[in-house]
N, C-alpha and C positions, 0 to 999 in steps of 0.2 A: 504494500500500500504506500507506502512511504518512497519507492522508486518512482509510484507513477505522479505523487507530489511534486517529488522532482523536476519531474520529466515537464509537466504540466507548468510549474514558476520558470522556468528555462523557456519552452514555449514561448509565454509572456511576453520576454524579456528579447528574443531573437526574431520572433518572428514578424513583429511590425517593423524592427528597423530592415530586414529583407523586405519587405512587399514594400515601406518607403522608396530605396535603392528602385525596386523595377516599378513601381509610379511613377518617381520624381522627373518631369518631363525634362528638365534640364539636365539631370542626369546622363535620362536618357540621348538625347541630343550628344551631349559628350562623347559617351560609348559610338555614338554615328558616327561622327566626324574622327573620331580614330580609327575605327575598321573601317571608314575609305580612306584614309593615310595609309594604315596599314595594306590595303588591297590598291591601291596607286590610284584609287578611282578619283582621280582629278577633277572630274564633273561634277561631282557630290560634295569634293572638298567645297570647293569655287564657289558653289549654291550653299552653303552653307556659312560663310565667311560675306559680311557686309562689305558694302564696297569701301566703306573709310578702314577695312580691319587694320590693327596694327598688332604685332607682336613684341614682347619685351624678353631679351635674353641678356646675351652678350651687349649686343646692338639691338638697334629698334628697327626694325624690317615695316613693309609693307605688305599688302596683300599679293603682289603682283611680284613681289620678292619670295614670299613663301612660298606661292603655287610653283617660281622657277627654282627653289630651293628644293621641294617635294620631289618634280621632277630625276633631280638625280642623288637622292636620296632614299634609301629603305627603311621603315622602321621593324625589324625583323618580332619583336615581340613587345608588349606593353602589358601592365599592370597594373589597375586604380586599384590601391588600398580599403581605402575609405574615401566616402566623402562629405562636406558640408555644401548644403546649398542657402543662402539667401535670397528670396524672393525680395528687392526694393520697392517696386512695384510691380502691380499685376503684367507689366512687360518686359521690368527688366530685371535679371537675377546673375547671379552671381553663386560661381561653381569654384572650391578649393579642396584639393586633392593631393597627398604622396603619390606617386606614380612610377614603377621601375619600368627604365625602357632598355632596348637594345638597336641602337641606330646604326647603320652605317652610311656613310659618304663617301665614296669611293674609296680609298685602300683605309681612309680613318674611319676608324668604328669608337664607339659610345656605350656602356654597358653602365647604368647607374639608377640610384634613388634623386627624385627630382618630387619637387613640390613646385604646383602648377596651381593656378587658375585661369578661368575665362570670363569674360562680362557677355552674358546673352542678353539682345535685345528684341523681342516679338517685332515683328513689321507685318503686319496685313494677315495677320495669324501665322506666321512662320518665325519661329525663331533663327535667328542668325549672330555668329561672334562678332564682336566687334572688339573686345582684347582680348590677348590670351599673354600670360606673364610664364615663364619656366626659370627657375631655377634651380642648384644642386643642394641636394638636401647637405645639413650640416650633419657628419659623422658625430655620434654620439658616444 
């Protein structure tokens, strides 16, 4: 009786923040726009990236920098942790996340822990990026 107590407060306790993760439309949105990075789908990136997008890394890229950066770029594997999302308003939110990736760029490859966000903005019922920040997570 006492296993299935258990089992049942556990339950509780796991199972809305999983069904959050596969509602959260920005989440989801996210998970998009990396398996078409990940799958080279250029189309899907593109339509999903507002035209002002800007990225924050190293350097501050454009959208028409990323899509030519993607181009001859692989992300061979990716990893969202966890994530938090803020809703600002009913159209614009905001997604932060650890993330392991495994990039390469021709003979340079990438294998690390990275902490990321993105600002999504709704337009005409579509959500689209309009920032995405990366950086390397700090070794603990």
């Amino acid at each position: 009786m006492r296993l299935i107590l258990y089992f049942l407060l556990a339950a509780l306790f796991l199972l809305p923040s999983t069904l959050f993760a596969q509602e959260d439309p920005i989440y989801l949105q996210e998970i998009k726009i990396r398996t078409a990075i990940h799958a080279h789908d250029l189309a899907t990136v593109e339509s999903l990236l507002a035209s002002g997008f800007l990225e924050v890394e190293d350097t501050i890229s454009t959208r028409d920098q990323i899509l030519g950066f993607l181009k001859s770029c692989t992300v061979n594997s990716f990893t969202i942790h966890s994530h938090q999302t803020r809703m600002i308003t009913p159209d614009i939110a905001i997604i932060v996340y650890p993330v392991h990736m495994d990039v390469a760029c021709g003979s340079d490859k990438e294998i690390g822990e990275f902490n990321d966000s993105t600002t999504w903005v709704r337009h005409s019922g579509n959500w689209q990026a309009v920032l995405h920040t990366n950086a390397t997570a700090a070794k603990l």
